[in-house]
MARDRENLO-711999 format. One record per residue (C-alpha): x, y, z. Coordinates in steps of 0.02 Angstrom, whole numbers, plus 50000, padded with zeros to 5 digits. Example, Ala and Ser with C-alpha at 12.3 -4.5 7.8 and 13.67 -1.06 7.14 Angstrom:
506154977550390/506844994750357/
//
This chain:
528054982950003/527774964150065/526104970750176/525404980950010/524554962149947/523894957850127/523264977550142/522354974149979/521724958450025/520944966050189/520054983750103/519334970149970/518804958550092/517934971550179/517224981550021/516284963649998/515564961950170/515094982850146/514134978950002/513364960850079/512824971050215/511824983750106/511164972249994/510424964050165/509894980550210/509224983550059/508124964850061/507554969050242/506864986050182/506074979850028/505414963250143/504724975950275/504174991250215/503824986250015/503124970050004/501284969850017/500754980549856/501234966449745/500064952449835/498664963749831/498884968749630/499404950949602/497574943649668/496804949649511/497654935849397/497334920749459/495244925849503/494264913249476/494014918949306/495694914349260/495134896849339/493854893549200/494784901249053/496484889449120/495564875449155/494634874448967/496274878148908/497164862448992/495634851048936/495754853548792/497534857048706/498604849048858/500224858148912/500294866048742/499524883948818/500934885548953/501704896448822/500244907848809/500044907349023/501964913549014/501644925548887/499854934948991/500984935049155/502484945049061/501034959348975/500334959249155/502084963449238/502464976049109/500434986349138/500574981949299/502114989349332/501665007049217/500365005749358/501605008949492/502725018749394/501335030949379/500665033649552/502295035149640/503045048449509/501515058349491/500615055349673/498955053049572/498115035449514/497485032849346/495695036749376/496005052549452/497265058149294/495905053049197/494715066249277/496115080249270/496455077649090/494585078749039/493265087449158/493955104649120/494835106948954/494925124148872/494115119048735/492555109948694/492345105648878/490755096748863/491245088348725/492415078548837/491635075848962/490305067648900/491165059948743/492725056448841/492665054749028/491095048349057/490985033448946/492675030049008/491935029749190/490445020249141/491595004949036/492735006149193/491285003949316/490704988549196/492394982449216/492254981649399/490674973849425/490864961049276/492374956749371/491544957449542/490114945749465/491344933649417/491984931949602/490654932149685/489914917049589/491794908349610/491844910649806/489854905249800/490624888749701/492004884649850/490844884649971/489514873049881/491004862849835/491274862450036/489434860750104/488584853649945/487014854050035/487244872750027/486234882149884/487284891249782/486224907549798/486544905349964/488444904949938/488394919249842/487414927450008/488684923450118/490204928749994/489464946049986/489624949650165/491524951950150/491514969150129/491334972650329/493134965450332/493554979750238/493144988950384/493714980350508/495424982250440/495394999550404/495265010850233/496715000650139/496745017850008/497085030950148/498925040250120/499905025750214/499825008250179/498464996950284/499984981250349/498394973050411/497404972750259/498954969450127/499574953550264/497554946450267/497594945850052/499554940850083/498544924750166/497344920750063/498604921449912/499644908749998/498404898350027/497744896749857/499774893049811/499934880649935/498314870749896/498744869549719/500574864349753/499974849249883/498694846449743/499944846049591/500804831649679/499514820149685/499194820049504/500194812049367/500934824149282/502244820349128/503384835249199/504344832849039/502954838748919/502354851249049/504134861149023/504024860048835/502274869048858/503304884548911/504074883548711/503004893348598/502264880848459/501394882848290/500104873048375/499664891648467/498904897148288/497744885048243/495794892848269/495284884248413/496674887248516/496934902248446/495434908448529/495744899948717/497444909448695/496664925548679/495394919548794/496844916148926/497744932648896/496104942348919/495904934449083/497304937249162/497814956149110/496324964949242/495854982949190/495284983949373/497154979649451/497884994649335/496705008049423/497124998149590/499024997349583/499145015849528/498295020349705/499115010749792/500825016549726/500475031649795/500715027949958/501965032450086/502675016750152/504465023450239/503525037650322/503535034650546/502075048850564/500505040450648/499075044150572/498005056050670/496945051550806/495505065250862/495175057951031/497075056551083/497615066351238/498745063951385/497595057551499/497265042451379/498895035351436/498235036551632/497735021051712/495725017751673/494535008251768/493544995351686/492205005251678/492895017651572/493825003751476/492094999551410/491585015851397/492955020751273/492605002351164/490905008151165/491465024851094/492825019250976/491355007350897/490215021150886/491515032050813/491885018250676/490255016650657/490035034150603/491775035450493/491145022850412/489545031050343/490185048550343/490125061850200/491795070250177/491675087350172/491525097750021/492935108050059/493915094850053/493845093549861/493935113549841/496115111149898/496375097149759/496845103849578/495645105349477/496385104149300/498065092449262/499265107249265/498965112949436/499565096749490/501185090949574/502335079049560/502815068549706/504905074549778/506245067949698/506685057649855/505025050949865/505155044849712/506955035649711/506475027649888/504955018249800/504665018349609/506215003149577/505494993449775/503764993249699/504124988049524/505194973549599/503764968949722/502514969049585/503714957349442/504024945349608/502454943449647/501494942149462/503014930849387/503174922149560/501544920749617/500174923749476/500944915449337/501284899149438/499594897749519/499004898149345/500244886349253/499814874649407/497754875249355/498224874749177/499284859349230/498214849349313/496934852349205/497874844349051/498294829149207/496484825649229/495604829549077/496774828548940/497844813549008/496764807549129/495484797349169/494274815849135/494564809348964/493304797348954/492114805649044/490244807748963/490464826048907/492184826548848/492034835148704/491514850748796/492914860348915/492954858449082/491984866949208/492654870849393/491384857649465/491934844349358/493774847349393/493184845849583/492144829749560/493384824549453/494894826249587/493854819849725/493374804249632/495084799449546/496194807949651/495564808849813/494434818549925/495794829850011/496044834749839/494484839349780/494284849149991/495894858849938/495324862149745/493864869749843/494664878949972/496054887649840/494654893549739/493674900349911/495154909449942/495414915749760/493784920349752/493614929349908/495424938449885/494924946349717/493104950249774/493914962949897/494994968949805/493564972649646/492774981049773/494124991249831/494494993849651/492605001649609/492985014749761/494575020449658/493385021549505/492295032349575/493095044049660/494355047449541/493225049749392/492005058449476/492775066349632/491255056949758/491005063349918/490385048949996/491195037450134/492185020450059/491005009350159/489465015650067/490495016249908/490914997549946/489264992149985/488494999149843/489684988749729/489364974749824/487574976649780/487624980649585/488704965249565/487704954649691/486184956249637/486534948049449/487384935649543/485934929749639/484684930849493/485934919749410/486144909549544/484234905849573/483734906049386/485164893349297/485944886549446/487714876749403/487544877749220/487154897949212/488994899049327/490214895049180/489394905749038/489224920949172/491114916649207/491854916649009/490714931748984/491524941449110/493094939249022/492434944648869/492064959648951/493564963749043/494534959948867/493584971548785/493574986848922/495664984148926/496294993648769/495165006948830/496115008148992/497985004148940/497785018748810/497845033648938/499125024249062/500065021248910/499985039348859/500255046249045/501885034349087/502705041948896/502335058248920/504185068748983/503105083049040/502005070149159/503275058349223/504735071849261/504975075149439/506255089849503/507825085049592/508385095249738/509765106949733/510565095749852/510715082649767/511555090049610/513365087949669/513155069149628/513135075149443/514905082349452/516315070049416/517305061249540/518755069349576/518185087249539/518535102649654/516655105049690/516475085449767/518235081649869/517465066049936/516195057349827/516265042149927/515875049950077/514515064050005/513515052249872/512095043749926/512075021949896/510755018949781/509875005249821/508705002649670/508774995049506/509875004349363/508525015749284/508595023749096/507895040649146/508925053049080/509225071549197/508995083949105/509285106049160/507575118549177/507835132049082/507185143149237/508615139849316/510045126149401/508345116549462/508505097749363/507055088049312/507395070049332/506545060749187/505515043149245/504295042149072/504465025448968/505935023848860/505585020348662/505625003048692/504374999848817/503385013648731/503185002648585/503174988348655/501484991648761/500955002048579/501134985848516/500294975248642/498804988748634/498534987148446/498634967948463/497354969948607/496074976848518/496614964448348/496044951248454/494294956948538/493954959448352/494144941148317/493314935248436/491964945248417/491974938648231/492384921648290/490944921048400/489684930448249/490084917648147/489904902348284/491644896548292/492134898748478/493044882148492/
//
């Protein structure tokens, strides 16, 4: 009886290291097969929109706005994560369920389409190149803040030529996940955080007051900065991201199948001369080249359901293995990324200008604009400060100007089924957004960059409600977010202990995701179960809510700027 304790002692001892080791198992997974998604969706916040609206909104109020940063990044986890929710359960992204639920209903048909769909497309397609726009004139801005001898039309020239990354990397929305292009926005993000942490330290910042910024205030309700907080909240929630991180989700990221090669045979893996070497670079270019501008094939579209019904949901195991990794990579990455790139601008700002010596500057009484936070830093600060201000916002910039891009490619061929190649899809993105950019750019110069910048957000605020409504409506609906569990898997309903499951421990899968609320409930076809993944009442009303105070807001200022009371 003496060796019971020490027995004890030894099966508990190694029940904890069991459950270290999945739990490490679990974080190398998530580290190497998960993480990437959340970078990419997370680029969208802190665009160089966000810049302008943070930076006006640290000028002038101070740290008192923190509250309002905390409060955008928490609406943005919770649509962001719907997102994700959606494409993995349902293997569809939002555009694309759009499309399903309106091209051919049973009734009235035209009706929706052109009442429905198709001013949904168009406001989606605004969406994109307002927000392209925006980015393009913010990369444009780095690089004049870099080379000021560089004309800023010029910049914007040069910023528009990113989209042949995009295909030198790959198609980042094919079935499985482009490492290469999720690791290259992975950088950029990184970049921006560590410019903005070397440049937080070198102002003086009253850390004390910057903390109590995080406490809501009734200082929040008063007009003016009423409006920068809906301002700030309508700049960082990206209509855009939503359409973008429903894609994505729908990607297989545990899969090993390589992706399909057409020139691949056995005597590729036979020693070549150099000659050939060549030859086959030669060919592989060519063979890009062509990919690139190809037209898919019409048949293609004829195998893909053609009303929301015929549609499938993604398998049950699909499902468990990434619905609760992505929603974790997405809240780490807007909560640990997003929101503190933007307290950080928001910060400094209220250093400089509201603090600072940007106080007593000759246009104080008007908010700040991104070229006099970088003269600003250079002249007060330093000029590594005012080099790194310019590099984070290059790299902002440039980060959400591929992904807009990406994001208009979603739009179009969800909504409207396009049969052209992403390249050309791309490139004529690039255009519609460059081309106001460069008239801009020419015709106002530095002042014309702010207003195009705040307008932008104006737009994207008012273009949300009308895409959070149908992901709000697709992630609630049981019939939609209900995916069937495999007969194999129902033993791990019976109770321990019961004659059907001997050895639970043994039999019973580890779970390695978060607890869930999804309920499993019996088809009445048969012993098939449906396993449940729609939004409980709580988040239901919750983004309800949010919605509703959404559109309560563009109303405002929509009034507020009728009347001439914007500040």
């Amino acid at each position: 009886m003496s060796c019971l304790p020490q027995v004890e002692a030894k099966q508990n001892k190694w029940q904890v290291r069991k459950r270290l080791h999945k739990a490490y198992d679990v974080v190398v997974l998530h580290l190497s097969k998960h993480t990437g998604v959340g970078f990419v969706c997370a680029v969208a916040y802190f665009d160089p929109g966000n810049w302008g609206v943070d930076l006006q909104a640290g000028s002038e109020y101070g740290y008192k706005l923190l509250s309002i940063v905390l409060l955008a990044g928490i609406l943005a986890v919770l649509l962001q994560s719907l997102a994700s929710k959606l494409g993995c359960v349902t293997g569809t992204d939002l555009a694309s369920h759009c499309r399903l639920l309106l091209y051919n209903r049973p009734k009235h048909t035209l009706l929706y389409r052109w009442l429905v769909l198709y001013p949904l497309y168009v406001l989606a397609e605004i969406a994109i190149i307002s927000t392209d726009l925006a980015e393009l004139l913010g990369s444009a801005m780095g690089l004049v803040m870099l080379f000021p001898r560089l004309p800023l039309w010029a910049g914007v020239l040069i910023t528009a030529c990113d989209v042949f990354v995009i295909l030198l990397v790959g198609d980042p929305l094919r079935r499985q996940p482009v490492k290469l292009f999720e690791w290259l926005i992975a950088a950029m993000v990184f970049g921006v955080l560590i410019c903005m942490l070397v440049i937080i330290t070198k102002v003086d910042v009253d850390w004390g007051q910057a903390f109590l910024g995080y406490v809501p205030s009734k200082n929040v309700f008063q007009a003016g900065s009423l409006y920068t907080s809906i301002g700030v909240i309508g700049a960082t929630v990206m209509p855009h991201s939503l359409f973008l991180g429903s894609a994505l989700a729908t990607q297989d990221r545990l899969s090993k199948t390589p992706l399909k090669h057409d020139n691949l045979s056995i005597s590729s893996l036979e020693p070549v001369s150099q000659e050939r070497k060549t030859t086959g670079i030669l060919n592989r270019v060519k063979s890009s080249w062509n990919e690139a501008f190809r037209t898919k094939a019409a048949d293609n579209h004829e195998d893909r359901p053609q009303r929301h019904e015929d549609r499938e949901n993604n398998s049950f195991r699909f499902v468990e293995s990434h619905v609760y990794h992505g929603v974790v990579d997405i809240v780490l990455s807007l909560l640990g990324v997003a929101v503190v790139i933007n307290s950080m601008i928001l910060i400094v700002s209220s250093a400089v200008f509201y603090y600072g010596q940007g106080r007593f500057r000759s246009d104080s009484q008007n908010p700040a604009s991104l070229f006099d936070a970088h003269d600003l830093l250079s002249r007060y600060v330093g000029k590594p400060a005012g080099v790194l201000f310019a590099v984070a916002l290059l790299f902002s910039g440039q980060s959400s100007t591929i992904i807009a891009t990406v994001a208009g490619q979603i739009v179009s061929e969800g909504f409207l089924n396009w049969s052209i190649s992403p390249f050309i899809r791309r490139i004529s993105t690039r255009l519609l957004s460059m081309i106001p950019a460069m008239v801009v750019a020419l015709a106002m110069g530095r002042s014309g960059v702010d207003q195009l910048l705040v307008a932008s957000q104006v737009v994207l605020s008012i273009v949300l409600p009308f895409v959070m409504f149908p992901l709000l409506w697709l992630t609630t609906s049981k019939k939609i977010m209900s995916v069937k569990k495999p007969e194999s898997d129902l033993t791990t309903l019976t109770p321990a202990g019961s004659p059907s499951s001997p050895d639970m421990s043994k039999c019973e899968t580890p779970k390695t995701s978060l607890p869930t609320e999804h309920d499993v409930e019996a088809s009445p076809d048969g012993p098939t179960e449906m396993v449940d993944y729609s939004n409980g009442k709580i988040v239901a009303s919750i983004g309800y809510l949010v919605w509703a105070g959404i559109i309560v807001a563009n109303v405002y200022v929509i009034v507020m700027l009728a009347l001439g009371k914007s500040g």
